[in-house]
MDAnalysis code that builds the backbone (N, CA, C; Angstrom):
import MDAnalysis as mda
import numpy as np

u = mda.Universe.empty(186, n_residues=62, atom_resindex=np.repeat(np.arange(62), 3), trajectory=True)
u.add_TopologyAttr("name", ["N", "CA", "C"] * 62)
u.add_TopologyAttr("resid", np.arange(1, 63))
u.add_TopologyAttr("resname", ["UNK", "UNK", "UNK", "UNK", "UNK", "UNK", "UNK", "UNK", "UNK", "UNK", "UNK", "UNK", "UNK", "UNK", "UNK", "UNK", "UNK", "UNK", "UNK", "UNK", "UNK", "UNK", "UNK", "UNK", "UNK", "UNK", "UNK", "UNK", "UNK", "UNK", "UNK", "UNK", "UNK", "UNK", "UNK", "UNK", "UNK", "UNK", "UNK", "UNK", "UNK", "UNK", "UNK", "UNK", "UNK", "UNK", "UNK", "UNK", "UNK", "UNK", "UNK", "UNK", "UNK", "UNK", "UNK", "UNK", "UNK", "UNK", "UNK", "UNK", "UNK", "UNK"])
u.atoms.positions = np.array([
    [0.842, -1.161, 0.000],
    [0.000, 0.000, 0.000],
    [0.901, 1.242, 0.000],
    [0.591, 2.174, -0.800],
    [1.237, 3.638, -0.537],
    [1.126, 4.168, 0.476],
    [2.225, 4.760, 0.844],
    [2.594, 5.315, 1.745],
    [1.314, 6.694, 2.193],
    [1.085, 7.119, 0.756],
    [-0.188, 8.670, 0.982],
    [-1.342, 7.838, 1.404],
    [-1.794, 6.709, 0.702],
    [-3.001, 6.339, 1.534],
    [-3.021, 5.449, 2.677],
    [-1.804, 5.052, 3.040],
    [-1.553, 4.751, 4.995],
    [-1.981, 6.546, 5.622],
    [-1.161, 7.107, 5.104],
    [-1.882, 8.435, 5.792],
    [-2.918, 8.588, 5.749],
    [-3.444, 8.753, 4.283],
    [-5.090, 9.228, 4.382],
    [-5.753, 8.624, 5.276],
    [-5.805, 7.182, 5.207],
    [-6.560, 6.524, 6.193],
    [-5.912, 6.605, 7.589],
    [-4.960, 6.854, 8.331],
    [-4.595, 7.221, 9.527],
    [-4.908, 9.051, 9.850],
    [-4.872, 9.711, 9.489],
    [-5.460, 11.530, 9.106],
    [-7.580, 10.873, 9.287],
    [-7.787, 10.136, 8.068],
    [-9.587, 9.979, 8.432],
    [-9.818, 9.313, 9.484],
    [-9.190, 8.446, 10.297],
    [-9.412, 7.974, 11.537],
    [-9.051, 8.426, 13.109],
    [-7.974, 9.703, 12.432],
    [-7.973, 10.373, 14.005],
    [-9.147, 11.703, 13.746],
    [-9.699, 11.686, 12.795],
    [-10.349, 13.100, 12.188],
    [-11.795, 12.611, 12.741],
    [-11.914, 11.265, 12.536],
    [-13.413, 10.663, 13.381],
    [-13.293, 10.641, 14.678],
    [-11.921, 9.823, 15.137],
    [-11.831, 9.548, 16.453],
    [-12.061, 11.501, 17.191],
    [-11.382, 12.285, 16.514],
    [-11.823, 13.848, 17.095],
    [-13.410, 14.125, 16.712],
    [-13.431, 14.018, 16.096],
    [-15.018, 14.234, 15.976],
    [-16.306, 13.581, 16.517],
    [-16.558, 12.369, 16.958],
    [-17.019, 11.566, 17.540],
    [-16.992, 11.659, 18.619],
    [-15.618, 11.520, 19.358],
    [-14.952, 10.919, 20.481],
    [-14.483, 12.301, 21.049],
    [-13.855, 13.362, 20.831],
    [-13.962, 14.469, 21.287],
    [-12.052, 14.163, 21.672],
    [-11.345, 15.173, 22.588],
    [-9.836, 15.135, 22.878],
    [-9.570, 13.978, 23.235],
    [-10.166, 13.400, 23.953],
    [-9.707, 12.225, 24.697],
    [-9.376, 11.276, 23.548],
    [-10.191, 10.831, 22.784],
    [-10.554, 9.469, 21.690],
    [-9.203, 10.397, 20.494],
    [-9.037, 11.409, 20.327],
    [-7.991, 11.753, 19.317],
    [-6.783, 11.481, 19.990],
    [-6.747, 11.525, 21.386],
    [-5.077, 11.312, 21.767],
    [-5.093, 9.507, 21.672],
    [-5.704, 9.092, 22.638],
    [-5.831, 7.439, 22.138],
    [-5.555, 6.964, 21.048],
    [-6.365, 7.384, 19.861],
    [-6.469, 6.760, 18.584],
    [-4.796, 7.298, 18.013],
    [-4.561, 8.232, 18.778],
    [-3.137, 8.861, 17.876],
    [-1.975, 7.961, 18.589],
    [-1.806, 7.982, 19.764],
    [-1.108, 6.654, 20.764],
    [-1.420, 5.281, 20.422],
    [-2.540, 4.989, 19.900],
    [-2.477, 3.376, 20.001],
    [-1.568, 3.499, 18.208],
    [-1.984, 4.080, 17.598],
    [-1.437, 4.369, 16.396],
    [-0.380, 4.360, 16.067],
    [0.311, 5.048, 16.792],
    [2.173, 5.278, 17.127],
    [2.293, 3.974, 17.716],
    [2.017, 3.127, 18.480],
    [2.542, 1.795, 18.878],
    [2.425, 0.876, 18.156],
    [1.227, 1.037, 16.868],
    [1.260, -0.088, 16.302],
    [1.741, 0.368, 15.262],
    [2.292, 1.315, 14.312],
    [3.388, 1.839, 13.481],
    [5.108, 1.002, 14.189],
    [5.188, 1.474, 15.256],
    [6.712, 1.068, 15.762],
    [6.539, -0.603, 15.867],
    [5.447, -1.367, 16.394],
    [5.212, -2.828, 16.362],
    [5.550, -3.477, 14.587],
    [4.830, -2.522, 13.989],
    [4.864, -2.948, 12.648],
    [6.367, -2.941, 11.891],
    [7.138, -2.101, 12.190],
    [8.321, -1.789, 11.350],
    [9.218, -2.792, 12.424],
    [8.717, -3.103, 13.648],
    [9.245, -3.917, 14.150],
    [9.531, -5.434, 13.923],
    [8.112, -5.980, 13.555],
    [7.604, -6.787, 12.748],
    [8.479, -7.315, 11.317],
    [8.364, -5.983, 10.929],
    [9.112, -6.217, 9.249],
    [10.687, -6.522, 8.973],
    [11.074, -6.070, 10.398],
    [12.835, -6.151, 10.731],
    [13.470, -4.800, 10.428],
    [12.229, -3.913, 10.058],
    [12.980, -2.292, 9.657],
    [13.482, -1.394, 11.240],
    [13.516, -2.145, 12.023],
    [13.726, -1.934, 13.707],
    [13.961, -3.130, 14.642],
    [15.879, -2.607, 15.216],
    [15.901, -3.303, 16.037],
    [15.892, -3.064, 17.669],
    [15.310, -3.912, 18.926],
    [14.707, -3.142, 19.804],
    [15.244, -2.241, 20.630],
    [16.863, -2.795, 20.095],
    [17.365, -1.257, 20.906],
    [17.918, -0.149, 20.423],
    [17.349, -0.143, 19.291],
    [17.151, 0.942, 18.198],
    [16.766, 2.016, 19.121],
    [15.609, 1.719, 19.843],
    [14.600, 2.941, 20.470],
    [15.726, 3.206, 22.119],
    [16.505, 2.574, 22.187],
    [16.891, 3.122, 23.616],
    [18.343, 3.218, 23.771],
    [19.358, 3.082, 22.427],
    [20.538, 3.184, 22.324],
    [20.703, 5.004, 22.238],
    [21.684, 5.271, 22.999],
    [22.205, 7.164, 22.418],
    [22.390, 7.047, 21.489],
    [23.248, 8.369, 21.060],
    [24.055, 8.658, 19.958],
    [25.094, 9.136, 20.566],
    [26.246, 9.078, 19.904],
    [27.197, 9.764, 20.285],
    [27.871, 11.248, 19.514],
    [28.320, 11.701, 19.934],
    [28.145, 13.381, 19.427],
    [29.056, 13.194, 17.716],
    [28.901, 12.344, 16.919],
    [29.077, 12.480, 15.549],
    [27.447, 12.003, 15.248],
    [26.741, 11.632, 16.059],
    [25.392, 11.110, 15.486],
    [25.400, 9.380, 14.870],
    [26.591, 9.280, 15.366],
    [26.511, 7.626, 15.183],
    [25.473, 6.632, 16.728],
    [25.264, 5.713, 16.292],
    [24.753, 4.814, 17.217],
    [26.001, 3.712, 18.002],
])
């Protein structure tokens, strides 16, 4: 699937979840969203898990 319509359809589902559901249901739907984006690339091997909790060191290497 393209990349513009993963958005579109993630943009029309926090746009309901705000509209429907009011602040609360837009931060949720935007959080569960972000976890299952990072699960997914996790999934695919495009992330490894200590990808998310390694520094950098001041050239910007890992």
């Amino acid at each position: 699937m393209n990349m513009a319509v993963v958005g579109l359809i993630a943009g029309m589902a926090l746009g309901f979840a705000g509209y429907f559901g009011g602040f609360g249901a837009f931060l949720l739907v935007a959080a569960l969203g972000a976890i299952g984006f990072v699960a997914g690339r996790f999934l695919d091997g495009d992330l490894e898990p200590g990808d998310l909790f390694r520094m950098k060191d001041r050239e910007g290497r890992r």
